[in-house]
C-alpha positions as CSV (number, residue, x, y, z in Angstrom):
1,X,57.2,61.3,12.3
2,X,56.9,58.0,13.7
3,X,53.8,59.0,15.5
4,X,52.4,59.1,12.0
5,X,54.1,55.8,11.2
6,X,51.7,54.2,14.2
7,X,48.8,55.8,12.9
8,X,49.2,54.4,9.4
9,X,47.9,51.2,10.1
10,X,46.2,48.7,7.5
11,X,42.6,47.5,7.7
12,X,44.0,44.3,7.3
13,X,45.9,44.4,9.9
14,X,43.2,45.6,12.4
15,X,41.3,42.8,11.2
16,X,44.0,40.6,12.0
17,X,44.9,42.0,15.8
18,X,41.1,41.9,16.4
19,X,41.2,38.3,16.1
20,X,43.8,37.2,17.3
21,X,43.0,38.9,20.3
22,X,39.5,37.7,20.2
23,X,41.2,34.1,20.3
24,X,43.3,34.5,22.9
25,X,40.1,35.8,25.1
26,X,37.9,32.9,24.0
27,X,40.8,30.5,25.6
28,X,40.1,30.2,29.0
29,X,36.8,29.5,28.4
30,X,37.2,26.5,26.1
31,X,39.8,25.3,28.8
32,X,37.0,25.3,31.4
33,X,34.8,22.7,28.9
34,X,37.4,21.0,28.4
35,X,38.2,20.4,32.0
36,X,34.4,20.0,33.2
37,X,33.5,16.3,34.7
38,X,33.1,13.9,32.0
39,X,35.8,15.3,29.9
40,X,36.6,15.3,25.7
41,X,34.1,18.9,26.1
42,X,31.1,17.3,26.6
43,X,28.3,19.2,28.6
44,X,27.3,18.4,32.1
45,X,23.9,16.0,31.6
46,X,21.1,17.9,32.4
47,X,19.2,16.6,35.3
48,X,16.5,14.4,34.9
49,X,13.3,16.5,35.6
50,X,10.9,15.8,39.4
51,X,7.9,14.2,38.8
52,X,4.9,14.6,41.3
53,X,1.2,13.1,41.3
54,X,-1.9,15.6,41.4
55,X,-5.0,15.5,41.8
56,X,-7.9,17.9,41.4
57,X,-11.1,18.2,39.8
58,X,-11.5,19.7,36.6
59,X,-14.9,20.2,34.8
60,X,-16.9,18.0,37.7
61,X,-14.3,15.0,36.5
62,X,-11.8,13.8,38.9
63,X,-8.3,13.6,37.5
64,X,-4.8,12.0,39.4
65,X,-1.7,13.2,37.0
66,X,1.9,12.7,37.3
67,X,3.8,15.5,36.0
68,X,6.8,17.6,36.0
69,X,6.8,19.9,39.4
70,X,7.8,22.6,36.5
71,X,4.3,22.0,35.0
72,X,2.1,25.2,35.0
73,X,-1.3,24.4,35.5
74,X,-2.1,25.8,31.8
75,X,0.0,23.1,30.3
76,X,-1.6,20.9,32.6
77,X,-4.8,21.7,31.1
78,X,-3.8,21.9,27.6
79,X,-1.0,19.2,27.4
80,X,-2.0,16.7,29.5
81,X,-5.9,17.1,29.7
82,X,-6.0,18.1,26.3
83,X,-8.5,21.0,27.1
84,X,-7.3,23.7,24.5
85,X,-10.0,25.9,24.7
86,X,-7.6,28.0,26.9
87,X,-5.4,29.6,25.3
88,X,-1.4,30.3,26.0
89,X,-0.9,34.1,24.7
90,X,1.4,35.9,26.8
91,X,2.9,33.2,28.9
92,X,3.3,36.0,31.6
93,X,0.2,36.1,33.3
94,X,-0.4,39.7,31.6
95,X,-3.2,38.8,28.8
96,X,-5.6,36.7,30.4
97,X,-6.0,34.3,27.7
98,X,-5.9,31.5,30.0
99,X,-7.9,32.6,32.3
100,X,-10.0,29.5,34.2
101,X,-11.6,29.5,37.8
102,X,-10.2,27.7,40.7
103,X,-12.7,26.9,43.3
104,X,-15.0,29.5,42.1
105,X,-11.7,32.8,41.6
106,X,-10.6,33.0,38.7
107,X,-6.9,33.0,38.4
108,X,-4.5,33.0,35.1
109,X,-3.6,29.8,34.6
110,X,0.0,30.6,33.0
111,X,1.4,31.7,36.3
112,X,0.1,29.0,38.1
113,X,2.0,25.7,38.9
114,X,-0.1,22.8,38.8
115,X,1.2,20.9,41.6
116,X,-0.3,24.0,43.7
117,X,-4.1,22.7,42.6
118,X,-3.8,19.4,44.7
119,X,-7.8,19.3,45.5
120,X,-8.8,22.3,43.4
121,X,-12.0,22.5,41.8
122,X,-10.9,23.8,38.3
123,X,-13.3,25.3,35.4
124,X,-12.1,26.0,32.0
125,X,-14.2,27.3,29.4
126,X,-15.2,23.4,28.3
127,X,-17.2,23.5,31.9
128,X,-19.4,26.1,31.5
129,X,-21.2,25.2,28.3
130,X,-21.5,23.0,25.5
131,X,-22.7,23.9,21.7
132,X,-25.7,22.3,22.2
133,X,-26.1,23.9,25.7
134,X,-24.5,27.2,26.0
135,X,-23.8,29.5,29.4
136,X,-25.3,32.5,29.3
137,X,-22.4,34.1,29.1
138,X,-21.2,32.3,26.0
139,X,-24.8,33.1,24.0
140,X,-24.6,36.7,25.2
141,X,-21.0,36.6,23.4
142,X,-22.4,35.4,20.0
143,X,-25.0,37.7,20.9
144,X,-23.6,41.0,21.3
145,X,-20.5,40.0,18.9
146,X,-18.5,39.5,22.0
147,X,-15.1,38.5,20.2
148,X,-13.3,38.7,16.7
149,X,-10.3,36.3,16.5
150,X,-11.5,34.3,19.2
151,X,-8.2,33.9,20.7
152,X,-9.0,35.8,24.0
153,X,-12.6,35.1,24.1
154,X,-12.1,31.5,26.2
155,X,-9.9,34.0,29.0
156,X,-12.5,36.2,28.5
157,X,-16.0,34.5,29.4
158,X,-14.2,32.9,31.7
159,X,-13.2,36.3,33.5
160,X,-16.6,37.1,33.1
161,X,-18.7,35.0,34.8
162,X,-16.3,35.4,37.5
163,X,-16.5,39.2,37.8
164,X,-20.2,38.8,38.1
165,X,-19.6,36.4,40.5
166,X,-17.6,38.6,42.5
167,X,-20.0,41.7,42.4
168,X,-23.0,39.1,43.9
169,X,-20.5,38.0,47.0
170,X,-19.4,41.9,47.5
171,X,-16.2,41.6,46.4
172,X,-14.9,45.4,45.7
173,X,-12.5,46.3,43.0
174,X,-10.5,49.3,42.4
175,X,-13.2,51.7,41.1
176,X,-16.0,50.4,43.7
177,X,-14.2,50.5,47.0
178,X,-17.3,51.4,48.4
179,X,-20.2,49.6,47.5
180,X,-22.9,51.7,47.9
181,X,-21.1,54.6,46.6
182,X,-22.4,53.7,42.5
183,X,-23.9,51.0,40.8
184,X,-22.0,47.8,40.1
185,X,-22.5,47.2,36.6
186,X,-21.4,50.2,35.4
187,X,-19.4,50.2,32.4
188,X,-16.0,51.9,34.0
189,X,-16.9,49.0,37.2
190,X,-17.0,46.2,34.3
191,X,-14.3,48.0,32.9
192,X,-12.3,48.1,35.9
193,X,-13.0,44.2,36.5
194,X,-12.1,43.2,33.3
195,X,-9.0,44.8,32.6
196,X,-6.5,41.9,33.0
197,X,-7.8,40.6,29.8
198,X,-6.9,41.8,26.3
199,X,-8.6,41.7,23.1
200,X,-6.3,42.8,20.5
201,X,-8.9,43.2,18.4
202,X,-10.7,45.7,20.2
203,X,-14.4,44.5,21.3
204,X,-14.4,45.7,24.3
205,X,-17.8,47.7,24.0
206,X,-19.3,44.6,22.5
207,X,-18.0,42.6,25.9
208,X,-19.2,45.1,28.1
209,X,-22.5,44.8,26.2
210,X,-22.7,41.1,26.5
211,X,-21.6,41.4,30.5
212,X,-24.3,43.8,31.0
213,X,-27.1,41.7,29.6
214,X,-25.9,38.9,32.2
215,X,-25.7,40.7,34.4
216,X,-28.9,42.1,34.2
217,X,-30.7,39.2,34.2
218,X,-29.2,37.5,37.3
């Protein structure tokens, strides 16, 4: 019977061990603040961030910054330059909301650090039209009802000037490894080109549409 006496434990007194064992693990730990430099527990200081100069053009305009060598050259853009037409969705370069154009490619901007761009020629959605003089691209948007939200559509115009861009200078993609072998503004081509950038609301046949029409007239 005293099996049965070990088994006839209290909930209390699980409670109890649990914490008490608990307490004893969280010891060492608490010794180890305790005995880090600077003593009484306080935390090591955290290092005082490395600053660098850049400089690159952005939007024809010339710009020297000094920033954090953490900077991404979308915070860059938006923090510093205070150009928030593009936008920070995913933060991990799997969106395209913050799509721009260095020297002509377009690149997203999240994944990008901006002490890379010393030099760069840099094009955000601000530097290809205004609303009193749209791009193409941007009018064939409103056109075609290119966009929804508008949260993506920045990313989006951006990436599509570019693709067009790249079909003039014979740059293949996935579906068009040949050139000759079909034409280049097909919708699964555009498709293909354009599939680093999301809409979550789902106007991708109106995009395509809009793309087209550019692209037709070029």
């Amino acid at each position: 019977m005293d099996h049965m006496k070990n088994i006839n434990q209290t909930r209390r007194g699980i409670v109890i061990g649990g914490a008490l064992s608990a307490g004893t693990a969280a010891l060492p730990a608490m010794a180890q603040v305790e005995s880090a430099p600077g003593g009484g527990g306080a935390p090591a200081a955290t290092p005082a961030p490395v600053k660098a100069k850049v400089a690159l053009r952005v939007n024809g305009k010339q710009q020297t910054l000094e920033v954090d060598t953490r900077t991404t050259l979308l915070d860059l853009l938006r923090e510093n330059l205070h150009l928030t037409g593009t936008k920070k969705g995913c933060d991990q370069g799997q969106c395209g909301a913050c799509t721009v154009m260095v020297n002509g490619r377009r690149i997203n901007s999240c994944l990008s650090l901006a002490v890379m761009h010393e030099g760069d020629e840099v094009t955000t959605i601000e530097g290809l039209g205004t609303p009193g003089k749209l791009h193409p691209m941007q009018q064939a948007f409103v056109k075609h009802d290119g966009y929804q939200c508008g949260y993506c559509t920045p990313g989006q115009i951006c990436s599509s000037v570019a693709v067009l861009d790249e079909i003039k200078r014979g740059i293949p993609s996935h579906v068009s490894a040949d050139l000759n072998a079909k034409p280049l503004l097909s919708v699964e081509e555009l498709r293909e080109r354009m599939s680093g950038n999301i809409c979550r609301c789902g106007a991708y046949s109106n995009i395509i549409e809009a793309i087209s029409e550019v692209g037709g007239k070029a």
